[in-house]
PAKEPA-925920 format. One record per residue: x, y, z of N, C-alpha, C, O, CB in turn; residue number from 1; residue in one letter. Coordinates in steps of 0.001 Angstrom, whole numbers, plus 500000, padded with zeros to 6 digits. Glycine has a CB too. Layout:
BEGIN
{{X, Y, Z}, {X, Y, Z}, {X, Y, Z}, {X, Y, Z}, {X, Y, Z}, NUM, 'A'} ...
END
This chain:
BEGIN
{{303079, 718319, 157196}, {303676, 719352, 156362}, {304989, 719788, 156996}, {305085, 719523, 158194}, {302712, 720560, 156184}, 1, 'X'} {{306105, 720457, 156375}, {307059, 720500, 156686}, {307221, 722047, 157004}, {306903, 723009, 156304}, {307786, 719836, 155836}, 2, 'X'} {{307867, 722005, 158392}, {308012, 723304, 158934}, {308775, 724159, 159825}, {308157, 724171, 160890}, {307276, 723414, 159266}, 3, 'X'} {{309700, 724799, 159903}, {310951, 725552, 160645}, {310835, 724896, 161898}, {309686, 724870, 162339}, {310892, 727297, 160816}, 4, 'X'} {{311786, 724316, 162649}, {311838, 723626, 163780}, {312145, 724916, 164431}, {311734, 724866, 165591}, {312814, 722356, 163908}, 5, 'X'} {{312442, 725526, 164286}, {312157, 727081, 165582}, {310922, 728082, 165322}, {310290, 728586, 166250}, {313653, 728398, 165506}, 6, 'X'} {{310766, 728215, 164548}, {309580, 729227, 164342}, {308288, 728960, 163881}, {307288, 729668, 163996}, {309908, 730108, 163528}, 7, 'X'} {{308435, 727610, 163221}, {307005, 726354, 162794}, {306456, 727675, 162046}, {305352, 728171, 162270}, {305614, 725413, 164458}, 8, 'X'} {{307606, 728272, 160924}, {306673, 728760, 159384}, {306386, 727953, 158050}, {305914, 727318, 158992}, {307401, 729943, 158710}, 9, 'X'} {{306267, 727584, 157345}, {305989, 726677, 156498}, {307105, 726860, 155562}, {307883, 727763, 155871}, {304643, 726765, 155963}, 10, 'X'} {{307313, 726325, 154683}, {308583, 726674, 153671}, {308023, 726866, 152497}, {307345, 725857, 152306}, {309732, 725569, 153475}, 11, 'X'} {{307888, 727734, 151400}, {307437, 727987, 150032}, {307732, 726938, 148953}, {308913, 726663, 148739}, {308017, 729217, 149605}, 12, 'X'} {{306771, 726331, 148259}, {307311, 725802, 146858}, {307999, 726533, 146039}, {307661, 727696, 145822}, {306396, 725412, 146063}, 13, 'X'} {{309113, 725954, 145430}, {310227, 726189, 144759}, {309555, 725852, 143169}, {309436, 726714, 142299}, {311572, 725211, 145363}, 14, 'X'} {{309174, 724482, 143024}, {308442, 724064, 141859}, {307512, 724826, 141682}, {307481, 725161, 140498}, {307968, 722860, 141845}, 15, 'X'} {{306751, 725262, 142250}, {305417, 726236, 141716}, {305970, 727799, 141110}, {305187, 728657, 140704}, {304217, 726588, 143270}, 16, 'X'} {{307345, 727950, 141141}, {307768, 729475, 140492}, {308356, 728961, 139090}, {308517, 729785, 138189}, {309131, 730494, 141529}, 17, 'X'} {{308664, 727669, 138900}, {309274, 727473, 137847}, {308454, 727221, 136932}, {307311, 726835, 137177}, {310114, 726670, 137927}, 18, 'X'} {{309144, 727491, 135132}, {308049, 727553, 134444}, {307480, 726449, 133698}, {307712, 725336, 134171}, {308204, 728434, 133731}, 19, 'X'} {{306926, 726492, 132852}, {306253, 725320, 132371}, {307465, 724469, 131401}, {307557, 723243, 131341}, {304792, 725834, 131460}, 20, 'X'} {{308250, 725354, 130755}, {308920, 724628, 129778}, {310618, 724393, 130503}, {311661, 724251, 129866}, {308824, 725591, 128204}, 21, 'X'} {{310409, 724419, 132313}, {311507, 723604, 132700}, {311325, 722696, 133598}, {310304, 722541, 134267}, {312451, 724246, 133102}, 22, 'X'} {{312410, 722004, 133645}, {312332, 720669, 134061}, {312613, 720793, 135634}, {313481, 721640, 135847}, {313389, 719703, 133234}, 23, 'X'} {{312200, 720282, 136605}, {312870, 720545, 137908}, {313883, 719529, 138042}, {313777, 718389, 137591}, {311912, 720526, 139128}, 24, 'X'} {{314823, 719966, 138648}, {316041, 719147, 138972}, {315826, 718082, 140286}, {316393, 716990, 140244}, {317275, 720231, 139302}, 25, 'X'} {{315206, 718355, 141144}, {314537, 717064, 141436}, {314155, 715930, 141143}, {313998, 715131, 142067}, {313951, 717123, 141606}, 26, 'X'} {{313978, 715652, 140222}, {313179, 714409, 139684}, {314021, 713683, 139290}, {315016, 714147, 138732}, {312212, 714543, 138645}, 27, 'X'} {{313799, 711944, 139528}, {314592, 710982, 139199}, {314010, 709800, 138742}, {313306, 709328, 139635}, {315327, 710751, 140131}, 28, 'X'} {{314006, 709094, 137686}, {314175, 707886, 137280}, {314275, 706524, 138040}, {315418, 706449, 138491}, {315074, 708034, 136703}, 29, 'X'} {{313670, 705607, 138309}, {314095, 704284, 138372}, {313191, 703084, 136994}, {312135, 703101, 136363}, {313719, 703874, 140145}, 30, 'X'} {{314052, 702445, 137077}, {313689, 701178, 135939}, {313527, 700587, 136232}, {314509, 700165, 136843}, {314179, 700609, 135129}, 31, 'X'} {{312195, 699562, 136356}, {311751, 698485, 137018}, {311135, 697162, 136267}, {310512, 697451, 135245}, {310849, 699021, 137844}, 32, 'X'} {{311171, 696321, 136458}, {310401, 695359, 135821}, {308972, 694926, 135938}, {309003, 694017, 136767}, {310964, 694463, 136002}, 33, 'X'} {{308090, 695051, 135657}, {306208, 694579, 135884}, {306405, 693136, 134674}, {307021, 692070, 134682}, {304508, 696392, 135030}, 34, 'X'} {{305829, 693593, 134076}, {305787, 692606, 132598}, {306586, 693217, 131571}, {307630, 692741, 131125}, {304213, 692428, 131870}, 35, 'X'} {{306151, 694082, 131287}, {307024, 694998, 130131}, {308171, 695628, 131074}, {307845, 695445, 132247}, {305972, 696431, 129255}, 36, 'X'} {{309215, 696205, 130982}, {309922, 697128, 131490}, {309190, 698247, 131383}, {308713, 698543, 130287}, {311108, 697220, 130980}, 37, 'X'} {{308913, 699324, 132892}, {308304, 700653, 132476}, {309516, 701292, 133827}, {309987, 700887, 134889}, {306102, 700878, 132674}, 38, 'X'} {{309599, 702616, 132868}, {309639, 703823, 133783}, {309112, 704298, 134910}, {308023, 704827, 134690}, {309408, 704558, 133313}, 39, 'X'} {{309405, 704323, 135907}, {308401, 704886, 137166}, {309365, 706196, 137383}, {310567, 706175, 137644}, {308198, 703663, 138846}, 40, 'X'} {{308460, 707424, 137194}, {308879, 708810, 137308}, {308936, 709176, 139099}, {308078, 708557, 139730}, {307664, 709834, 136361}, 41, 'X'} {{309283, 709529, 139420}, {309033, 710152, 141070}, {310122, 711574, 141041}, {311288, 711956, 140948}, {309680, 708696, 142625}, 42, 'X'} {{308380, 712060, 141239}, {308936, 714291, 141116}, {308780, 713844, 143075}, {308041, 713190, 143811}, {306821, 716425, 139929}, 43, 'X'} {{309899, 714630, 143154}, {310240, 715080, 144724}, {309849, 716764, 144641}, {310221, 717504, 143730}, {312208, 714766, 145225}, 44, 'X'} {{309362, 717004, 145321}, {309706, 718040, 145504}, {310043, 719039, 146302}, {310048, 718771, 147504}, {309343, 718213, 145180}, 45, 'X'} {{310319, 720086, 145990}, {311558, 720605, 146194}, {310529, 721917, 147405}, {309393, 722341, 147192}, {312608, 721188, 144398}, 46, 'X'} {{311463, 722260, 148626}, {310757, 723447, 149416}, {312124, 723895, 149535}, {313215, 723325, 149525}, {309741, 723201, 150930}, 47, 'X'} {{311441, 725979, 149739}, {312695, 726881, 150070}, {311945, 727032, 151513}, {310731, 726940, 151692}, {313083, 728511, 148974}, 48, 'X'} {{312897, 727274, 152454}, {312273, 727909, 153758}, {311667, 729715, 153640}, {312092, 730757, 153140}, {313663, 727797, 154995}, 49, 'X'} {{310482, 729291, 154408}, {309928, 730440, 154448}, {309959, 731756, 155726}, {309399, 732841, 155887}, {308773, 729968, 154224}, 50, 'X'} {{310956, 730915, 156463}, {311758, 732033, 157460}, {313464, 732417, 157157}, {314088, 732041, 156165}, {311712, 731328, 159122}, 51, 'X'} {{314028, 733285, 158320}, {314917, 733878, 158278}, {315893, 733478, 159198}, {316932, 734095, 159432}, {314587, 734931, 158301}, 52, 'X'} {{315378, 731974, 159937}, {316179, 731388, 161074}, {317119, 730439, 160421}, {316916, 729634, 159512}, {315275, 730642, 162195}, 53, 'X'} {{318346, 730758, 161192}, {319658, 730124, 160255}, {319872, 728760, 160855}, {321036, 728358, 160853}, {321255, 731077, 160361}, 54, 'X'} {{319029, 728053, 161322}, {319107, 727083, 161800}, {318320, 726079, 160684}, {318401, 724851, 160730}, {318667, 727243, 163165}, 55, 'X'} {{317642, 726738, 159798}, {316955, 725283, 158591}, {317218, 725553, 157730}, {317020, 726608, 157128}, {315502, 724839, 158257}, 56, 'X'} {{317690, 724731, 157479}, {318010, 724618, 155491}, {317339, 725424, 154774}, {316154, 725683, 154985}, {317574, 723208, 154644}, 57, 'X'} {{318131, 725977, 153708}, {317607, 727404, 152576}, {316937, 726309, 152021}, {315761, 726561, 152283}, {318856, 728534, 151341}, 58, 'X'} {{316981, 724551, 151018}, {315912, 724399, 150969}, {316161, 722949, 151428}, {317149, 722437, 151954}, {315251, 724817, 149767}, 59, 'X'} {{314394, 722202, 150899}, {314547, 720905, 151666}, {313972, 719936, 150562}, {312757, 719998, 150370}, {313678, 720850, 153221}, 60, 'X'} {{314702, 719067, 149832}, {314371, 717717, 149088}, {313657, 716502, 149414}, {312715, 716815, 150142}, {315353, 717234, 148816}, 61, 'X'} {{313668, 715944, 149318}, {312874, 714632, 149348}, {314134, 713565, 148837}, {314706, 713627, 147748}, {311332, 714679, 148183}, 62, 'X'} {{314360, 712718, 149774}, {315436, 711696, 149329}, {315239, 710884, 147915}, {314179, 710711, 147312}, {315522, 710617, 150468}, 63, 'X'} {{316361, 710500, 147606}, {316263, 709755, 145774}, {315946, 707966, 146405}, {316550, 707269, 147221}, {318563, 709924, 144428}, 64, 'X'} {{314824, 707754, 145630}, {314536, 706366, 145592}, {315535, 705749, 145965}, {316522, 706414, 146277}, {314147, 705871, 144457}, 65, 'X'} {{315578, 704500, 146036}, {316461, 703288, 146940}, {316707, 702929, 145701}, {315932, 702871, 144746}, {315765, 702025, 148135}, 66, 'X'} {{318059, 702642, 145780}, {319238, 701719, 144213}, {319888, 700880, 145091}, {320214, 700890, 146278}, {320794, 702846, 143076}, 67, 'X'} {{319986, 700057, 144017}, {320885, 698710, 144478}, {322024, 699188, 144508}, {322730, 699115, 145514}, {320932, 697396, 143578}, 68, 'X'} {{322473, 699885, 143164}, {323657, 700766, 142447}, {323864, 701821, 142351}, {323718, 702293, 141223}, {323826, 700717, 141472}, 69, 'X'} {{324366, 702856, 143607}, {324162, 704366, 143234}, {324787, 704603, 141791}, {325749, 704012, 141300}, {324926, 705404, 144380}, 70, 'X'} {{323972, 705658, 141205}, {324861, 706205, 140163}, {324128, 705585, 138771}, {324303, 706065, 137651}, {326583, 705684, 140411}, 71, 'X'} {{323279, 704434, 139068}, {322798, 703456, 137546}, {321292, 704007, 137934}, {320832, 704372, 139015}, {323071, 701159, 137485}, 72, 'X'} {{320632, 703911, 136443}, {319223, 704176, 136890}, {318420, 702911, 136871}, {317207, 703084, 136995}, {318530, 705235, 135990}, 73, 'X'} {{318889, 701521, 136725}, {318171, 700534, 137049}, {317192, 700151, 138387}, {317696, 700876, 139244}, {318988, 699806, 136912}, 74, 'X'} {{316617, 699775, 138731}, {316302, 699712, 140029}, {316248, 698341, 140660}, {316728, 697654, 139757}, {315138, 700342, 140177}, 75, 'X'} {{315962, 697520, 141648}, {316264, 696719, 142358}, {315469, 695400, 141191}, {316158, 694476, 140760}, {315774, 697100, 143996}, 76, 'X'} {{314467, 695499, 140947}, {313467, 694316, 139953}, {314814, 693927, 138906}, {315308, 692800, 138952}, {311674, 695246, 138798}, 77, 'X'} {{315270, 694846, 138095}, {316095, 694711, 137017}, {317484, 693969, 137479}, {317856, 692944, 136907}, {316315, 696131, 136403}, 78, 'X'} {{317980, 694368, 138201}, {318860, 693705, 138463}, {318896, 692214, 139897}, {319782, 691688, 140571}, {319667, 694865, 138586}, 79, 'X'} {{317677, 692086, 139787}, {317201, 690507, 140379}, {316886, 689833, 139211}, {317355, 688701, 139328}, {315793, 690409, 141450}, 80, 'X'} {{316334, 689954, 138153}, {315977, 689541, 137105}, {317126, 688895, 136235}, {317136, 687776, 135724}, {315338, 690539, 136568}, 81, 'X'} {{318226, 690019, 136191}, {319022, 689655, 135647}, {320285, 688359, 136643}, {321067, 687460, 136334}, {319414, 691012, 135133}, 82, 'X'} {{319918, 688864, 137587}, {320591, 687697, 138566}, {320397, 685986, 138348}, {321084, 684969, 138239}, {319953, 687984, 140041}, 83, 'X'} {{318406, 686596, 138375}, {317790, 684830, 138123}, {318248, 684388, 137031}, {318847, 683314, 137094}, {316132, 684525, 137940}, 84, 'X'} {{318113, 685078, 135668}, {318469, 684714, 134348}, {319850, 683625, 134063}, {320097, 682546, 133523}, {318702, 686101, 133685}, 85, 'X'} {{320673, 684959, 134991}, {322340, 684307, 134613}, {322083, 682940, 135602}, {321634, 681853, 135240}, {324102, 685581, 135290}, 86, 'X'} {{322504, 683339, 136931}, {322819, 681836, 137403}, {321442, 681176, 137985}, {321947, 680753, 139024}, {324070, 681824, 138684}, 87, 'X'} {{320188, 680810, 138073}, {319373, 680459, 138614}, {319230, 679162, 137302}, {319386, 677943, 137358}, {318310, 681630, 139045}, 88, 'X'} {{318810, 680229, 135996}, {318489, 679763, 134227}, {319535, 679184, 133517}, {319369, 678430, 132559}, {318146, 681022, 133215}, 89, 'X'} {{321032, 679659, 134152}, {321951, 679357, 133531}, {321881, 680036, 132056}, {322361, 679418, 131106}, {322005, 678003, 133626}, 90, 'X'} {{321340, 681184, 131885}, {321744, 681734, 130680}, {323074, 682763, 130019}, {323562, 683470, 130901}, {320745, 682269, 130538}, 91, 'X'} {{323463, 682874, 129177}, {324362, 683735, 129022}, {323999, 685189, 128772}, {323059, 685764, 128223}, {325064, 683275, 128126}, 92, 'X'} {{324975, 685509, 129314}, {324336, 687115, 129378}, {323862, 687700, 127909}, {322785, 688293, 127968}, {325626, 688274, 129982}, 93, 'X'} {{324399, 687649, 126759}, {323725, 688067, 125750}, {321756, 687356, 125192}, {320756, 687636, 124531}, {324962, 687750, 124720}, 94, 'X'} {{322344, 686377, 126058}, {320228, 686156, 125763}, {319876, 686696, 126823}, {318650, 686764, 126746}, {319261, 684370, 125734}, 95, 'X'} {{320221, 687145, 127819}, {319373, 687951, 128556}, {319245, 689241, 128583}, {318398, 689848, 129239}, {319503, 687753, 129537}, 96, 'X'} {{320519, 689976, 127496}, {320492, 691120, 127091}, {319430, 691224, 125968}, {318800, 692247, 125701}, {321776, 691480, 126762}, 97, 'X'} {{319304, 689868, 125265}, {318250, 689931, 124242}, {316782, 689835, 124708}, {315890, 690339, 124026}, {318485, 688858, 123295}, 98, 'X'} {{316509, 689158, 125927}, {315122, 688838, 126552}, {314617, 690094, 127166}, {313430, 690411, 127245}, {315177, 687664, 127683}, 99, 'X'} {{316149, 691119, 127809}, {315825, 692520, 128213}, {315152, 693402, 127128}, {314243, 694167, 127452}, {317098, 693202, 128645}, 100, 'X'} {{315565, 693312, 125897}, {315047, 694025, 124971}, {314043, 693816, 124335}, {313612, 694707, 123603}, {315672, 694194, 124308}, 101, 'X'} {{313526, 692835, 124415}, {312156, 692045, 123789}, {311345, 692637, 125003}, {310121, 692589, 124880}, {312160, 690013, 123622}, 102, 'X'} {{311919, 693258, 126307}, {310780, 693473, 127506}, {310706, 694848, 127642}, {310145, 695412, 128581}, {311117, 692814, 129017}, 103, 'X'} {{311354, 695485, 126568}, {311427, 696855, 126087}, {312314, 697554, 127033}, {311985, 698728, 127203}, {310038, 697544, 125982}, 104, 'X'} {{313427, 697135, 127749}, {314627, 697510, 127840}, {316283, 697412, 127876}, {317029, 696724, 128572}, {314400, 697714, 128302}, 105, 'X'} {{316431, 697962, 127292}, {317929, 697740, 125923}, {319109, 697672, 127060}, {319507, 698764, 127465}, {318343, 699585, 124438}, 106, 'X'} {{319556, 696789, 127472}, {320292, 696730, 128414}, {322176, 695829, 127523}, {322025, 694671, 127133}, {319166, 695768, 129754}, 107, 'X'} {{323338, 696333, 127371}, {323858, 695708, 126557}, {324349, 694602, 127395}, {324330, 694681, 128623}, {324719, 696437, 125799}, 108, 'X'} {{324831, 693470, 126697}, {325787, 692280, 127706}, {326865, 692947, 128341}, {326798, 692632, 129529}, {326580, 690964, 126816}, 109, 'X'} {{327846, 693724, 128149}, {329119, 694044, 128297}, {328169, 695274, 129759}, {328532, 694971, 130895}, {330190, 694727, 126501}, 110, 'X'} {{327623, 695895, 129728}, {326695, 696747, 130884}, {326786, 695748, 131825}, {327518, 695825, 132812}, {324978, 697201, 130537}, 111, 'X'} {{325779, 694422, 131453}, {325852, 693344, 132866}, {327137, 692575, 132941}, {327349, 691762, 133840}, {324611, 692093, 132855}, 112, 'X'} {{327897, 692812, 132089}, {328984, 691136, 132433}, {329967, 692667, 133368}, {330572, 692265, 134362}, {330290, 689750, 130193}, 113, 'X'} {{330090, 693988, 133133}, {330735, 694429, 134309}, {329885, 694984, 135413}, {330546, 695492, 136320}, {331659, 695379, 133953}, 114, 'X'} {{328786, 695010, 135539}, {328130, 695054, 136848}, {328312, 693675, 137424}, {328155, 693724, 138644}, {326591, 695466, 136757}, 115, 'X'} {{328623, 692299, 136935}, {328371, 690941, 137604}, {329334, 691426, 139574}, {329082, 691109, 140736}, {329454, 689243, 136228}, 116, 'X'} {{330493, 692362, 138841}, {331705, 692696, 139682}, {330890, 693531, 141254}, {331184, 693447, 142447}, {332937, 693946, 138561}, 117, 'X'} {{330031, 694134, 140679}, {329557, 694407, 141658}, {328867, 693933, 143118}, {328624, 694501, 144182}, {329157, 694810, 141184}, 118, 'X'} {{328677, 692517, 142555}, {327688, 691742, 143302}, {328353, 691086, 144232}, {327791, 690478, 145142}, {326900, 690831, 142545}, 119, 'X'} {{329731, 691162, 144065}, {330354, 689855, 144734}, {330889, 690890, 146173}, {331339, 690161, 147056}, {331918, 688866, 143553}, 120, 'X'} {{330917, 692213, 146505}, {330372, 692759, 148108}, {328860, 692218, 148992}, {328719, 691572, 150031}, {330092, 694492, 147887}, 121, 'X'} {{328024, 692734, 148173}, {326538, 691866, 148231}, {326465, 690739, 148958}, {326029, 690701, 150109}, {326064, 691354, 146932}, 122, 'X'} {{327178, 689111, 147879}, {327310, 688397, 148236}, {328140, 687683, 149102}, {327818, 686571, 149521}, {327149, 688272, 147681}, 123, 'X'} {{329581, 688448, 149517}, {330301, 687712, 150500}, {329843, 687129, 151612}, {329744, 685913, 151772}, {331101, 688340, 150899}, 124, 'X'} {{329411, 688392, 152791}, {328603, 687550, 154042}, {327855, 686116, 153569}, {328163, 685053, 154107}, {327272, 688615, 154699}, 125, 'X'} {{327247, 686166, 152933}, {326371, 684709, 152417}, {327537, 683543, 152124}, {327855, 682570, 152807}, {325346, 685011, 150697}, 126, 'X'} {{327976, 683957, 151020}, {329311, 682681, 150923}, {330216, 682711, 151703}, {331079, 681886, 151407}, {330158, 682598, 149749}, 127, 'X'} {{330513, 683491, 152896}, {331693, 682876, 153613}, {330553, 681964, 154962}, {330961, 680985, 155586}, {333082, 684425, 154326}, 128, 'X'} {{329676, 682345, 155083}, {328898, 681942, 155792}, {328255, 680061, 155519}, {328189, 679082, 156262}, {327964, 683119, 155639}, 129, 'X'} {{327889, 680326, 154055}, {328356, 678948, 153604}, {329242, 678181, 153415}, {329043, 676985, 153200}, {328192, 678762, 152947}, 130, 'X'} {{330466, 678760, 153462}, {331626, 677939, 153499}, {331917, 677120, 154638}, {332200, 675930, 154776}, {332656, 678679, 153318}, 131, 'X'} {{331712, 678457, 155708}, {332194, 677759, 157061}, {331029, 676717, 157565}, {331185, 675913, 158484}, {332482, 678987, 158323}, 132, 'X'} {{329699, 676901, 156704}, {328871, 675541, 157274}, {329167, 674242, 156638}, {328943, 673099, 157036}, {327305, 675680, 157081}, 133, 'X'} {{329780, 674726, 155445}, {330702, 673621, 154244}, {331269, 673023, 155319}, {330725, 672135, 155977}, {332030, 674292, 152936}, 134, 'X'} {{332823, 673682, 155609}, {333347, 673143, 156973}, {333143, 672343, 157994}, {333848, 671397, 158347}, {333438, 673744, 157504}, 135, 'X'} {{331914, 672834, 158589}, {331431, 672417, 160049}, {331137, 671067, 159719}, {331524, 670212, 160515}, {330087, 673253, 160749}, 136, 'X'} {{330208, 670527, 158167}, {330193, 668938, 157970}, {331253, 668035, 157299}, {331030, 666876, 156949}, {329093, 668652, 157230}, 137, 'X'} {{332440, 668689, 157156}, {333372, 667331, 156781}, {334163, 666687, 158015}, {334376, 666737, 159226}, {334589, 667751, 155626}, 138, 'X'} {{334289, 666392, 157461}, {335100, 665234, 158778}, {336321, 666226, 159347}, {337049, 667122, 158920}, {336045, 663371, 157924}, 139, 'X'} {{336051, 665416, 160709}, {337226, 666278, 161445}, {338586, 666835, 160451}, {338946, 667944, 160057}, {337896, 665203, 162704}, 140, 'X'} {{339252, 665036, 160247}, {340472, 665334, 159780}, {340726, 666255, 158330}, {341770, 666885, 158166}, {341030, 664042, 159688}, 141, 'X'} {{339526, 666235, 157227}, {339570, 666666, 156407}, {339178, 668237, 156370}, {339207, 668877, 155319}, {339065, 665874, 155822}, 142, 'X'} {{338818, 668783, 157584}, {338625, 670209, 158278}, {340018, 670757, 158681}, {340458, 671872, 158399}, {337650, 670113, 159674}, 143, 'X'} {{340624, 669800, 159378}, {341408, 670388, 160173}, {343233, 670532, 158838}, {344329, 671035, 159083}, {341391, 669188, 161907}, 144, 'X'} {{342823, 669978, 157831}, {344198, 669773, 157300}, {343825, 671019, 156254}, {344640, 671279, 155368}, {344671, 668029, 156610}, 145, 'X'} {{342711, 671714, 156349}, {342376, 672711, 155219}, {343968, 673781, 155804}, {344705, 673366, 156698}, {340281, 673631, 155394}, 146, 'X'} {{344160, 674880, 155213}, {345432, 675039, 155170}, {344742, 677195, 155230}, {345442, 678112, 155656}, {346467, 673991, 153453}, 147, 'X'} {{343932, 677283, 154917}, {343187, 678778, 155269}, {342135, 678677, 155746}, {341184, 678169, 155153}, {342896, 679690, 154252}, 148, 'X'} {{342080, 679221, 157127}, {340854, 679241, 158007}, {339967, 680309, 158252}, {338809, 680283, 158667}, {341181, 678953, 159128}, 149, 'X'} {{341030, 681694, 157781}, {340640, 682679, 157743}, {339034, 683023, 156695}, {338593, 682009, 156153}, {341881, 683255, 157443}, 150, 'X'} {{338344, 684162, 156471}, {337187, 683804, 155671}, {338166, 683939, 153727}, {339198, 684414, 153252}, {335532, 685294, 156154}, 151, 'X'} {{337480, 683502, 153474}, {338055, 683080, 151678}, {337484, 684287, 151051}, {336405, 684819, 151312}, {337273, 681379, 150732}, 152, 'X'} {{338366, 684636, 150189}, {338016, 685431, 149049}, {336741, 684951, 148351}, {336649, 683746, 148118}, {339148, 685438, 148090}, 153, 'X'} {{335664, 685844, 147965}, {334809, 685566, 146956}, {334960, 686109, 145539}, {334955, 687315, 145294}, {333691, 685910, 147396}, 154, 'X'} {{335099, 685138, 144604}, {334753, 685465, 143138}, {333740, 684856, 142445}, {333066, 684065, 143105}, {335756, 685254, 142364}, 155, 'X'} {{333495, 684985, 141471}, {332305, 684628, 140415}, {332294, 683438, 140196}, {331349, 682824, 139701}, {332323, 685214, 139112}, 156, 'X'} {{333393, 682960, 140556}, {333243, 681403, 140510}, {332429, 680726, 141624}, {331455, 679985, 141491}, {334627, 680765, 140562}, 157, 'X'} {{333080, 681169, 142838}, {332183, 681376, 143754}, {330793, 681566, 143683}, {330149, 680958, 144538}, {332535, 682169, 144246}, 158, 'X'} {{330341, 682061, 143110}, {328901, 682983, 143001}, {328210, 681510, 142226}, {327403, 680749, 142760}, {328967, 684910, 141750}, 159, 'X'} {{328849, 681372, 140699}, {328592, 680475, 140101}, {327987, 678872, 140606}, {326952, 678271, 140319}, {329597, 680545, 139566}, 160, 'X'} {{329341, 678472, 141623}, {329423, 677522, 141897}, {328111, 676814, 143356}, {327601, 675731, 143642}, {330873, 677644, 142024}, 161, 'X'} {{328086, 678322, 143913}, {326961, 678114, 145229}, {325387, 678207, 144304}, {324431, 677474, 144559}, {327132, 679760, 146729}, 162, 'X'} {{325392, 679228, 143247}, {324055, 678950, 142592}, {323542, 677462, 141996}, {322418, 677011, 141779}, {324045, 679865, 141466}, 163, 'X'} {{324899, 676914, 141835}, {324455, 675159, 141720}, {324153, 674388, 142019}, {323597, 673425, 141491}, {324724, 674480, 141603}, 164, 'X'} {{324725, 674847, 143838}, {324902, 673864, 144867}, {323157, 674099, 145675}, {322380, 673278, 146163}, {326551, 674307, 145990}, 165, 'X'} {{323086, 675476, 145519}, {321477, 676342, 146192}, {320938, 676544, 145559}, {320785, 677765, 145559}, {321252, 677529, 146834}, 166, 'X'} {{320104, 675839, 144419}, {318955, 676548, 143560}, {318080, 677414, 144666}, {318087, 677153, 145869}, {317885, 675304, 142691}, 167, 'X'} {{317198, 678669, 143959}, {316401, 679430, 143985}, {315389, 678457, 144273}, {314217, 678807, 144412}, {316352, 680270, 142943}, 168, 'X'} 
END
């Protein structure tokens, strides 16, 4: 239980004064994939301190679930799913915007074709890492006449092109 690191008093529920017909601001959303797409609710809740020592927080939360994407309420399943779909399946994003919605969540193409942008921080370490093992097996001379040694920019082509080379 959680309790004043100087005076070890307990801290009061905050949620237990509020009333029935409000919502606590705590609570957050993630979207996950099982079989169907479902909602998984997670109430945090919320403590006020129950002392007068200015050393602990007036109150104390419970951290927000783990996102791939701060700020989106998808959660980590959904956007692996949609990963395998595009380059693993080779599908285009509108059938997988359509396969999302048949799994009862409405996700549009134009939502994933600008999250794709996101991925390519994610993925750099991995593709420059493959590159330079690219490297390490061609032949000396055809290594040494490459002309940027430094690590390479990653784009979607990139992304594209290693999901071909590395199936899942």
């Amino acid at each position: 239980m959680l309790c004043c690191g100087r005076c070890r008093r307990q801290p009061h529920s905050v949620d237990a004064r509020a009333s029935h017909n409000q919502r606590p601001r705590s609570n957050s959303s993630v979207i996950e994939i099982a079989v169907k797409a479902d909602v998984r609710r997670i109430v945090r809740p919320r403590y006020r301190r129950g002392c007068d020592c200015p050393s602990s927080p007036p109150q104390a939360i419970a951290p927000p679930p783990a996102r791939l994407f701060p700020g989106t309420p998808h959660g980590i399943s959904v956007w692996a799913r949609i990963l395998y779909e595009r380059f693993a399946c080779f599908r285009p994003l509108r059938q997988v915007a359509a396969w999302m919605t048949d799994q009862g969540l409405a996700i549009a193409p134009g939502t994933m074709a600008d999250s794709m942008r996101r991925f390519l921080p994610l993925f750099a370490p991995l593709a420059v890492s493959l590159v330079f093992r690219l490297r390490a097996l061609l032949p000396r001379e055809v290594s040494t006449k490459s002309r940027n040694h430094e690590s390479p920019e990653i784009t979607l082509a990139h992304l594209r092109y290693l999901a071909c080379c590395f199936p899942v």
